[in-house]
N, C-alpha and C positions, 0 to 999 in steps of 0.2 A: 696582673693577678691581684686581687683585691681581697683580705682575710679583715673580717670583723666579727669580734666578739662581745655577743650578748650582753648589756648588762646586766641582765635579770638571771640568766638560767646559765650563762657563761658558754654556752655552746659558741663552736667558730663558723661563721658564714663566708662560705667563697664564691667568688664571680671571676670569669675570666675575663675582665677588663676591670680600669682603674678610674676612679671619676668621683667627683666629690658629695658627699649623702649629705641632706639636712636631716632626715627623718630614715628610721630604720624598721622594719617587723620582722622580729625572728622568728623563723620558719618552726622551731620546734615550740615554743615558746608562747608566740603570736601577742606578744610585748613590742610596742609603738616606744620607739626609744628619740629622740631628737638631741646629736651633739653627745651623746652619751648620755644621757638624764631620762630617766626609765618616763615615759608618761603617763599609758595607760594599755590598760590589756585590747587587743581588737580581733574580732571572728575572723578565725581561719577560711579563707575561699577554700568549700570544699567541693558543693553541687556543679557536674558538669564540666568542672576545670580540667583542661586536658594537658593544658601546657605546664611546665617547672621553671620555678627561678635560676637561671642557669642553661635550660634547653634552648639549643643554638637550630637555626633552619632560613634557607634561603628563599626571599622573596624581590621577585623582579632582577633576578642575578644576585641580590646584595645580601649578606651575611647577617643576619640580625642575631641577639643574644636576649632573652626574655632577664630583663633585670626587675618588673615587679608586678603583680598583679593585683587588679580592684577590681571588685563587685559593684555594681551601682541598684539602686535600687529606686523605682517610682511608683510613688503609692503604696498600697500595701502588698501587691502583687506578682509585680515586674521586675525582672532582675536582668541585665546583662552584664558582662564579661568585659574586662581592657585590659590587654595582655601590653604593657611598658616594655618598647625594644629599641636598643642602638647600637650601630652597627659599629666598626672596627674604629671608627674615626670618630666616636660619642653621637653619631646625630642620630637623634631621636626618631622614633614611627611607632604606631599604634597599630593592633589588633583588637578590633572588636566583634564580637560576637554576642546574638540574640536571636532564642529559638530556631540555634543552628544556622545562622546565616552570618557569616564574616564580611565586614569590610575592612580592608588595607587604610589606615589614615596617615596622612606627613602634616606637623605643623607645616603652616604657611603665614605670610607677614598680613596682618587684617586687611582687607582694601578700604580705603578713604573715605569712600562714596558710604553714605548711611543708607541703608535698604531696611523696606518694612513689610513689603510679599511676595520681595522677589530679590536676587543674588546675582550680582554680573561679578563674575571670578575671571579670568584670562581667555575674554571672548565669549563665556557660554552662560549661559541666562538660566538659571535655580530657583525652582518653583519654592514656594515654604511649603514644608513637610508639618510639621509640629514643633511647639516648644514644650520641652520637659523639665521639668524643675524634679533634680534627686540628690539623692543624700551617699557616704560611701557605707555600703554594709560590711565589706568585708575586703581585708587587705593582706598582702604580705610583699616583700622586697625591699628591694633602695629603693630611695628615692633622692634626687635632686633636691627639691624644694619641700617645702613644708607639707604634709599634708592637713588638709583642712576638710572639717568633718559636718560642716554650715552646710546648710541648703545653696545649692547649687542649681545651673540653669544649663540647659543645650537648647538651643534652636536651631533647626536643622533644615536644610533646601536641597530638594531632589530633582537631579537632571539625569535622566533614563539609570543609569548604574552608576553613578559618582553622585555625590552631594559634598557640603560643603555644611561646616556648624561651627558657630560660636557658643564656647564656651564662658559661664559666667560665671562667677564666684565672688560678690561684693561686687568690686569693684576694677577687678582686674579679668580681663578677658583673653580667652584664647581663639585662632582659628587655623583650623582644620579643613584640609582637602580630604576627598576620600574614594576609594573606589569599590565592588563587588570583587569579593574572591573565592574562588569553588571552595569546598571545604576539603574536596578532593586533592588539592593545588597545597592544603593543609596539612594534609597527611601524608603525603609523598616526601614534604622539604623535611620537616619536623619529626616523620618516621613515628606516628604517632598510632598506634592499636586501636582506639576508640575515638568516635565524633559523637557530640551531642547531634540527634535525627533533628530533623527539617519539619518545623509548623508553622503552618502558613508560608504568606508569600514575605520576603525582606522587602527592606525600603528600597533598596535597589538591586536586588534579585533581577539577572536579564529575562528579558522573555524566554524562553527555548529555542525557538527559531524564528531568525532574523527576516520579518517580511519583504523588506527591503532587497535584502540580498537575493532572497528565495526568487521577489521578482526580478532582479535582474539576471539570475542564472538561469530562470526560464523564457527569460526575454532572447535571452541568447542562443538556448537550445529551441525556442521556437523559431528562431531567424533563421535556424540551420535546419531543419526539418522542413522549412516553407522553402530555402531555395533547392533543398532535395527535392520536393515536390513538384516544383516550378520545372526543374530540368528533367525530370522523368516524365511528365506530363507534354512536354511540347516534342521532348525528344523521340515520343513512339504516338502511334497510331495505331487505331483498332485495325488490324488486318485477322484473314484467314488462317489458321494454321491445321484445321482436319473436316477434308467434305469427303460422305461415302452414301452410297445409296446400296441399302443390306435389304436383303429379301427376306421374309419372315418363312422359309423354309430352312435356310441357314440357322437360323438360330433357335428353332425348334427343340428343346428339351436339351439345348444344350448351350455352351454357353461361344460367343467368338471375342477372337483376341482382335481389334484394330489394331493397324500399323502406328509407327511409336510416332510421338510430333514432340519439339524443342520447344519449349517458351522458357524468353530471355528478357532480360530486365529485373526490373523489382515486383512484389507480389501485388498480385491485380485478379481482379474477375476473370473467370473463362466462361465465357457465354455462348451458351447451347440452342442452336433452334433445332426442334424436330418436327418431319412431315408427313404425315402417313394419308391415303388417300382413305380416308372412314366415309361411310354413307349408310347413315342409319345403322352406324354397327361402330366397335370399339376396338379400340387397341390398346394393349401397355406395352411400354418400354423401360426396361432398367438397365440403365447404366451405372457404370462405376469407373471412378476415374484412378487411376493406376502409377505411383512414381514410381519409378524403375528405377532408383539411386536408393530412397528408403524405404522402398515398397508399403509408404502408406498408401491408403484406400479411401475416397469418399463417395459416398453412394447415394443415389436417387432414383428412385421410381415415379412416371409419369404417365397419366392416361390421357391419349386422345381420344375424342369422343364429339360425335356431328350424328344430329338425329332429327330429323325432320318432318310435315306432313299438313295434314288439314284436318280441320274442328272445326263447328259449327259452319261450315264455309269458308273458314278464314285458316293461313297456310301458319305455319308456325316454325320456327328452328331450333333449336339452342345447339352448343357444342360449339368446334370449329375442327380441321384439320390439320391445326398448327398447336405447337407447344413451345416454351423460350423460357430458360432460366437460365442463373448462373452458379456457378461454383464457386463462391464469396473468397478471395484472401490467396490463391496460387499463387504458391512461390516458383519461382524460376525453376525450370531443372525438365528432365527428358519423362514424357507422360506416354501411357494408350490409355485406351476405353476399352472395358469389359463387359460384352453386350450378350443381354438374352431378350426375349419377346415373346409376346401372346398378342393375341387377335382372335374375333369373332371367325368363329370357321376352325378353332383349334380349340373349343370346348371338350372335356369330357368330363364325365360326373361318374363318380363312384370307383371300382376293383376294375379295371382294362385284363382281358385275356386274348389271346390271338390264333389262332385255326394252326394246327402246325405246317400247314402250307402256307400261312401267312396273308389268304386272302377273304379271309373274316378275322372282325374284330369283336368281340362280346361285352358289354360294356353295362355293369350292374348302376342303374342310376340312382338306388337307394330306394326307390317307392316302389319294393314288389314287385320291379320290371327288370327287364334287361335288353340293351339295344345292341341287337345284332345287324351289321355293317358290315358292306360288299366294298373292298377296299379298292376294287378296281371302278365302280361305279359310282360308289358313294350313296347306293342306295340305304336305306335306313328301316328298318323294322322291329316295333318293341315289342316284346314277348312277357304274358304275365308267368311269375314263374310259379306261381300256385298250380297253375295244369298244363306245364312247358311238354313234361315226357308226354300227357295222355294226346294234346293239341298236335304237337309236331314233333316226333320223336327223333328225327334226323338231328334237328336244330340240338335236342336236349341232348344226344351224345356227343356231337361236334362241341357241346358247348362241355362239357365232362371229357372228353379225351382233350380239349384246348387247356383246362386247369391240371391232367397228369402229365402232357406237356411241357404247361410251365417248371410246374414241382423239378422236373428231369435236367432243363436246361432255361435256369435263371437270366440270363444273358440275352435270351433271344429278344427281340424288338420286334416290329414292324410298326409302319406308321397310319396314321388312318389320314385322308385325303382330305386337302383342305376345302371346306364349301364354300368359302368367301373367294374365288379368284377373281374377282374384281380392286380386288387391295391385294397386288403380290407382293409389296415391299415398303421401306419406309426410309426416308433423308434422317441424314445427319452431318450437321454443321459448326462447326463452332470455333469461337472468335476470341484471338487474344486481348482483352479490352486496357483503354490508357487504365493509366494507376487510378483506383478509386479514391476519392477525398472524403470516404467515412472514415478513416483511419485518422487521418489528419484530422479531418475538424473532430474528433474524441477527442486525442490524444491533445489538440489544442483546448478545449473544452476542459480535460481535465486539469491540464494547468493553471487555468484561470480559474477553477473552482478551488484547487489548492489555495492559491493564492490570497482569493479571496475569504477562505476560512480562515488561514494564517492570520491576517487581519483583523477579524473578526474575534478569533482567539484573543491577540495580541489585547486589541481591546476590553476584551472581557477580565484577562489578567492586569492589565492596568487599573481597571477599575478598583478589581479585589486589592490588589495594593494598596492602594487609596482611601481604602473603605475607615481606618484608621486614624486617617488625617481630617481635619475640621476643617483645610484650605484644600479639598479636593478639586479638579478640573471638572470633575464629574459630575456637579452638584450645581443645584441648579440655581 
């Protein structure tokens, strides 16, 4: 423990550690004392200063104690922070800070070698950053050595988050190793309530994220995605897993359950063909595919459609009787199909009513008419219904006791006959396909676009670093 008292103002200064002052600033006072011999008054550090003469916090495990603090200042504008620390055994380290960016500094012994744009320190090669020539504005604490109030000099060389500066004062120099440190990493040790915020970029502020690393964890997780790939691809085969041939009477205004089918493995395409015998006439089919574990649903509707003939002499086609999609991305797990259908031959247009015998159907097609239908023949007859009672008045009560019918019994059906029986039924197939490689190649796509922004970034924040320094990389 260490007690000094002021010359000037007689207040007691304590430190907890004991180590020999050339020069003193009393904290209440702000009186530059040397040996005890008052010398002159000097500006209290007050802007920004976070730390205390005396506040103790640990860096890199080791126990520092802040014994004094300078302001420096360059030009008429710039100012940063060096917070004087040593640890249990006196040795010395430096805190520095500007526009909220700290670095950690340890004297180190000068290296030999004279450099003039470039810094080899213990193996790692130090770009020049800037030199700054500044003066001290503002002081308080012990000091060791003298303090000296002369223009002073730092030149400084920066390798990614370390740099390395000699200092100069006359004729006597120092140097300095140094590294980036969060400011976060600041206020955790030091237990500190308030940080000066963050402008711009520091001289050695890291990137955010490491491109390097970023590629090699995605080199890794792509290596392991590609042999996932490799082994689900040779290990299965497109096979069968649901063939059925449904008849479009079956599924006539209502809907049929298929029997259930297993697909096993990783998620892949289910590839559908469908066949209906069309001739100059149309089908739809909707299916929906059905998980019985989480009873999702995906759904699609599909028309076939084959229509043919002749013009001008010459035969013409379009359509066909086939259909083929897939159902993108299935995952494993037990499925059916939920099937309904339509076809030419199962048209009706407008209000359906039915004979209460059920062997007429009356059928309002919207223009004025009504097609009354012999259910057993399939004979067809449209009736206008402007003069239906004066025309045929049988028709027009059948067709009036067919609507008090309904009214009575909502429930009743009957069906009207199909005209197309040339098409009675339609296939369905469909195939459990190898693992699809759109997944893959995204999923690798989008890592190499990561990557390459990461990059990209990196450089652009480098550059902004830089932008400050006269000995930029970046400059042409």
């Amino acid at each position: 423990m260490m007690n000094y008292t002021c010359p000037s103002c007689k207040k007691e200064n304590t430190l907890d550690l004991d180590f020999d002052i050339e020069s003193f600033i009393c904290k209440s006072c702000s009186v530059l004392s040397e040996k005890g011999k008052i010398i002159k008054n000097v500006k209290k550090p007050t802007e920004n200063v976070v730390l205390d003469v005396g506040q103790k916090g640990k860096i890199d495990g080791t126990e520092y104690t802040v014994v004094a603090i300078v302001v420096k200042k360059y030009g008429s504008s710039v100012f940063w922070r060096e917070y004087y620390l040593k640890d249990k055994n006196l040795n010395d380290a430096f805190l520095s800070e500007s526009s909220g960016h700290w670095v950690f500094m340890l004297p180190k012994e000068i290296p030999k070698k004279e450099f003039k744009f470039h810094a080899e320190f213990e193996g790692k090669n130090y770009r020049w950053y800037e030199s700054t020539p500044n003066n001290i504005e503002a002081a308080t604490g012990f000091f060791e050595d003298k303090l000296k109030f002369t223009l002073a000099n730092y030149k400084e060389f920066v390798n990614g988050t370390e740099m390395v500066s000699v200092e100069s004062v006359g004729t006597e120099k120092n140097f300095l190793w140094g590294k980036h440190i969060p400011k976060s990493e600041i206020r955790k040790q030091f237990k500190l309530h308030y940080m000066p915020n963050y402008t711009g970029i520091g001289v050695v502020q890291p990137y955010y994220l490491n491109p390097r690393e970023l590629l090699n964890v995605f080199a890794i997780v792509g290596l392991i995605i590609s042999l996932i790939q490799f082994y689900n691809t040779v290990s299965r085969s497109n096979y069968e897993v649901f063939n059925d041939r449904i008849s479009f009477e079956s599924v006539r205004s209502k809907e049929l359950i298929s029997k259930s089918f297993e697909l096993k493995g990783a998620s892949a395409p289910l590839n559908v063909k469908l066949a209906s015998n069309v001739d100059n006439s149309w089908a739809n089919i909707e299916l929906s595919l059905v998980n019985e574990n989480s009873n999702e649903i995906e759904y699609i509707s599909q028309d076939i459609e084959q229509y043919h003939g002749y013009e001008d002499g010459e035969s013409w086609s379009e359509g066909g009787t086939n259909k083929e999609f897939n159902f993108c991305g299935v995952a494993p797990g037990k499925y059916h199909f939920s099937i309904n259908a339509q076809k030419q031959g199962f048209e009706q247009l407008g209000e359906t009513y039915f004979s209460p015998d059920g062997q007429k159907s009356f059928v309002y097609t919207g223009d004025g008419f009504v097609d009354v239908i012999i259910l057993a023949t399939a004979d067809k007859i449209a009736y206008n219904l402007t003069n239906l009672e004066t025309n045929d008045s049988v028709i027009y009560k059948e067709l009036q006791q067919a609507k008090d019918f309904r009214l009575k019994n909502p429930n009743f059906s009957a069906t009207i006959p199909d005209t197309d029986s040339s098409n009675p039924n339609f296939a369905i197939q469909a195939f459990w396909e190898p693992v699809s490689f759109w997944n893959y190649f995204i999923i690798m796509g989008i890592m190499a676009l990561l990557v390459g922004l990461n990059y990209w970034g990196k450089y652009l924040f480098d550059k902004a670093k830089w932008e400050n320094s006269n000995y930029s990389p970046f400059n042409n």
